[in-house]
C-alpha positions, 0 to 999 in steps of 0.5 A, a space after each residue: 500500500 502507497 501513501 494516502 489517497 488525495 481526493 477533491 470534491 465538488 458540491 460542498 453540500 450536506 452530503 460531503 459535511 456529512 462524510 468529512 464529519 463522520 471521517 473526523 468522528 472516527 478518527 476522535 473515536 477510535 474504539 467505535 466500530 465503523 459502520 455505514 460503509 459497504 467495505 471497511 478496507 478497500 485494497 488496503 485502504 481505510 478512511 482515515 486513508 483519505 486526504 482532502 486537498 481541496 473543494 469546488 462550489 458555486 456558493 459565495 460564502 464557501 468558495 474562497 473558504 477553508 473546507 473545515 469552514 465551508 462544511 458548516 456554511 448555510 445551508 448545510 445542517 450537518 453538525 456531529 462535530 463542533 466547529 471549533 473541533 473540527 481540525 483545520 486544513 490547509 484545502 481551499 474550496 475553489 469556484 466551480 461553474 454554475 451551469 445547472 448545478 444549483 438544486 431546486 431544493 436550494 435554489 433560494 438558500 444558495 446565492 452563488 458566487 459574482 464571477 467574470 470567468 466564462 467557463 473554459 477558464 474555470 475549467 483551466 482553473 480548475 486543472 491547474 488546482 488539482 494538478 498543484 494538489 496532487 489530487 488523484 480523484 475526483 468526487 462529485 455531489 452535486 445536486 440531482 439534475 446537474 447534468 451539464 456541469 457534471 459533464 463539465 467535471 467529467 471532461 476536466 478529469 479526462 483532461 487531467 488524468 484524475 479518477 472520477 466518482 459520480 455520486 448522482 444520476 447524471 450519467 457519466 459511468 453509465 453512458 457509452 460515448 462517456 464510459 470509452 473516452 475514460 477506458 481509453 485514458 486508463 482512468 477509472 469512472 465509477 458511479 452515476 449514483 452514490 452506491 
C-alpha cells in the first residue's frame, strides 16, 4: 500500500459535511466500530486513508473558504462535530461553474458566487488546482439534475488524468460515448449514483 489517497470534491453540500464529519468522528473515536460503509478496507485502504486537498462550489460564502469552514456554511445542517473541533486544513474550496448545478431544493438558500470567468477558464482553473494538489480523484455531489456541469467535471478529469466518482444520476459511468473516452485514458469512472 502507497501513501494516502488525495481526493477533491465538488458540491460542498450536506452530503460531503456529512462524510468529512463522520471521517473526523472516527478518527476522535477510535474504539467505535465503523459502520455505514459497504467495505471497511478497500485494497488496503481505510478512511482515515483519505486526504482532502481541496473543494469546488458555486456558493459565495464557501468558495474562497477553508473546507473545515465551508462544511458548516448555510445551508448545510450537518453538525456531529463542533466547529471549533473540527481540525483545520490547509484545502481551499475553489469556484466551480454554475451551469445547472444549483438544486431546486436550494435554489433560494444558495446565492452563488459574482464571477467574470466564462467557463473554459474555470475549467483551466480548475486543472491547474488539482494538478498543484496532487489530487488523484475526483468526487462529485452535486445536486440531482446537474447534468451539464457534471459533464463539465467529467471532461476536466479526462483532461487531467484524475479518477472520477459520480455520486448522482447524471450519467457519466453509465453512458457509452462517456464510459470509452475514460477506458481509453486508463482512468477509472465509477458511479452515476452514490452506491
Amino acid at each position: 500500500m502507497a501513501g494516502r489517497i488525495k481526493v477533491a470534491l465538488v458540491g460542498i453540500g450536506n452530503c460531503f459535511s456529512g462524510l468529512i464529519q463522520g471521517i473526523e468522528y472516527y478518527r476522535q473515536n477510535p474504539s467505535q466500530e465503523v459502520i455505514g460503509i459497504i467495505h471497511d478496507k478497500l485494497a488496503g485502504y481505510g478512511i482515515h486513508d483519505i486526504d482532502f486537498v481541496c473543494g469546488f462550489d458555486v456558493g459565495e460564502n464557501k468558495v474562497g473558504q477553508p473546507l473545515n469552514e465551508a462544511i458548516y456554511a448555510y445551508p448545510n445542517m450537518v453538525d456531529w462535530i463542533p466547529k471549533d473541533t473540527m481540525p483545520k486544513t490547509e484545502a481551499k474550496v475553489y469556484q466551480s461553474p454554475l451551469l445547472d448545478g444549483v438544486g431546486i431544493w436550494v435554489e433560494n438558500r444558495v446565492k452563488p458566487i459574482d464571477t467574470k470567468l466564462t467557463d473554459a477558464e474555470l475549467a483551466e482553473n480548475a486543472k491547474k488546482i488539482l494538478k498543484e494538489t496532487g489530487a488523484e480523484i475526483l468526487v462529485s455531489y452535486l445536486p440531482v439534475g446537474s447534468d451539464k456541469v457534471t459533464e463539465f467535471w467529467a471532461q476536466v478529469c479526462l483532461d487531467t488524468n484524475t479518477a472520477f466518482v459520480n455520486c448522482i444520476p447524471s450519467f457519466i459511468a453509465s453512458d457509452e460515448t462517456w464510459a470509452k473516452k475514460f477506458q481509453e485514458k486508463n482512468i477509472p469512472c465509477i458511479g452515476d449514483d452514490i452506491k
